[in-house]
N, CA, C and O of each residue as an XYZ file, in Angstrom:
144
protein
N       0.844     -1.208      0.000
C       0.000      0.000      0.000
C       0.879      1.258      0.000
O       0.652      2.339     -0.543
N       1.834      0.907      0.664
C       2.621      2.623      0.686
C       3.759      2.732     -0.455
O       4.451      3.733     -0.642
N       3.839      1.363     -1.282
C       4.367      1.179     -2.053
C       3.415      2.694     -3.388
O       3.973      3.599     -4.009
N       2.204      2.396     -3.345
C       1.285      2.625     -4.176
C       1.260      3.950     -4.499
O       1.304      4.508     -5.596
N       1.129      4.687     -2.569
C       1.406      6.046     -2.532
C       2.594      6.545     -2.813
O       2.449      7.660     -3.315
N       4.123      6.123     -2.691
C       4.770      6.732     -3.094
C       5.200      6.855     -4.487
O       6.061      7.614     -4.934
N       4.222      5.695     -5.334
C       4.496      6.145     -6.786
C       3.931      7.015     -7.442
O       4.317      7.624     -8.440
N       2.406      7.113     -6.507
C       1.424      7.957     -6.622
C       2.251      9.697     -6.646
O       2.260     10.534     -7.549
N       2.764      9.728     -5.504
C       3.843     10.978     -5.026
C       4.857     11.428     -6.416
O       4.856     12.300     -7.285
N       5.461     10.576     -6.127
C       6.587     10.408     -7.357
C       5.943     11.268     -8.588
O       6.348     12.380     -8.926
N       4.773     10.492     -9.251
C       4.296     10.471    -10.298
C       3.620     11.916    -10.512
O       3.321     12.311    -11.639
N       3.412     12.634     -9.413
C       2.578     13.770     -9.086
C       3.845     14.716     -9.022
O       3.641     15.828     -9.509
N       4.674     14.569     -8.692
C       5.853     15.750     -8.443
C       6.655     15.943     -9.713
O       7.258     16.959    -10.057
N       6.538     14.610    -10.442
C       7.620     14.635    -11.941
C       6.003     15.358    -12.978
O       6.005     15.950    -14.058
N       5.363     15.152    -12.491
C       4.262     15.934    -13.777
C       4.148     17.329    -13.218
O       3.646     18.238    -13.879
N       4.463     17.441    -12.396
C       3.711     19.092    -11.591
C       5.737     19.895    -12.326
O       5.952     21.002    -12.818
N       6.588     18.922    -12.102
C       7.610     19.854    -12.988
C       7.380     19.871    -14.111
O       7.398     21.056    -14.441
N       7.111     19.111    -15.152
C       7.129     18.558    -16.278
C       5.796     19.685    -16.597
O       5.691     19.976    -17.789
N       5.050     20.164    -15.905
C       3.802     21.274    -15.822
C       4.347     22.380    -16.051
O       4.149     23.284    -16.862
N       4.995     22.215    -15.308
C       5.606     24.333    -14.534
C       6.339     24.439    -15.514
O       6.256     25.632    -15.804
N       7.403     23.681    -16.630
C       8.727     23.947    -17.377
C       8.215     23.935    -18.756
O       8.887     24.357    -19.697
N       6.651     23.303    -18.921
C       5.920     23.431    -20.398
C       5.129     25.096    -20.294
O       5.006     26.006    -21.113
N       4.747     24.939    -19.009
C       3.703     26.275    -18.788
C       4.434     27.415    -18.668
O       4.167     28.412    -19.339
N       5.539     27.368    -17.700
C       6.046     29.018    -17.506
C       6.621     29.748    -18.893
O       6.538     30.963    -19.077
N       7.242     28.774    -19.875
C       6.989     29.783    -21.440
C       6.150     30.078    -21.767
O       6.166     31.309    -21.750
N       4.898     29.580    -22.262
C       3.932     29.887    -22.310
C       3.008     30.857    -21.812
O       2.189     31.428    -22.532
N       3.145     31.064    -20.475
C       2.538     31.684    -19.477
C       3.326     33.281    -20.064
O       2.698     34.326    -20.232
N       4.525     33.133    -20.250
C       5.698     34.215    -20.576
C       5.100     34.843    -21.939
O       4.685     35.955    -22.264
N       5.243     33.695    -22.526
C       4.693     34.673    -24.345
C       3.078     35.003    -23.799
O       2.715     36.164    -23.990
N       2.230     34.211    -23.233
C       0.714     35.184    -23.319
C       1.154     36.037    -22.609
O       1.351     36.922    -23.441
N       1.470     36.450    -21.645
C       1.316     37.935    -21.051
C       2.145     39.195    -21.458
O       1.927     40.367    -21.151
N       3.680     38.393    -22.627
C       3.942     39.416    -23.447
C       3.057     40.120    -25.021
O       2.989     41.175    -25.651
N       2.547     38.814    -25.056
C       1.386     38.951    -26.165
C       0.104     40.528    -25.809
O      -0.036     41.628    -26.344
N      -0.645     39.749    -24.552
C      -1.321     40.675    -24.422
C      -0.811     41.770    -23.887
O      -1.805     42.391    -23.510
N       0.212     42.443    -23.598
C       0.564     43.476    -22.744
C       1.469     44.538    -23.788
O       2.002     45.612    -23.508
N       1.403     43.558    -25.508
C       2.393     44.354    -26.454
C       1.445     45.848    -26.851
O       1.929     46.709    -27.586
């Protein structure tokens, strides 16, 4: 069982970077977009 959760963990922390390092460009060009 705690086997389960920590892949669960794992699996949640490598997507939440894998999130933030696709999004924060993105996030960068829309708000230079709208603010040109």
């Amino acid at each position: 069982m705690d086997k389960i959760i920590a892949d669960y963990v794992d699996n949640l922390v490598l997507f939440r970077t894998l999130y933030q390092k696709q999004l924060g460009p993105l996030m960068s060009i829309g708000f230079l977009m709208s603010h040109r």
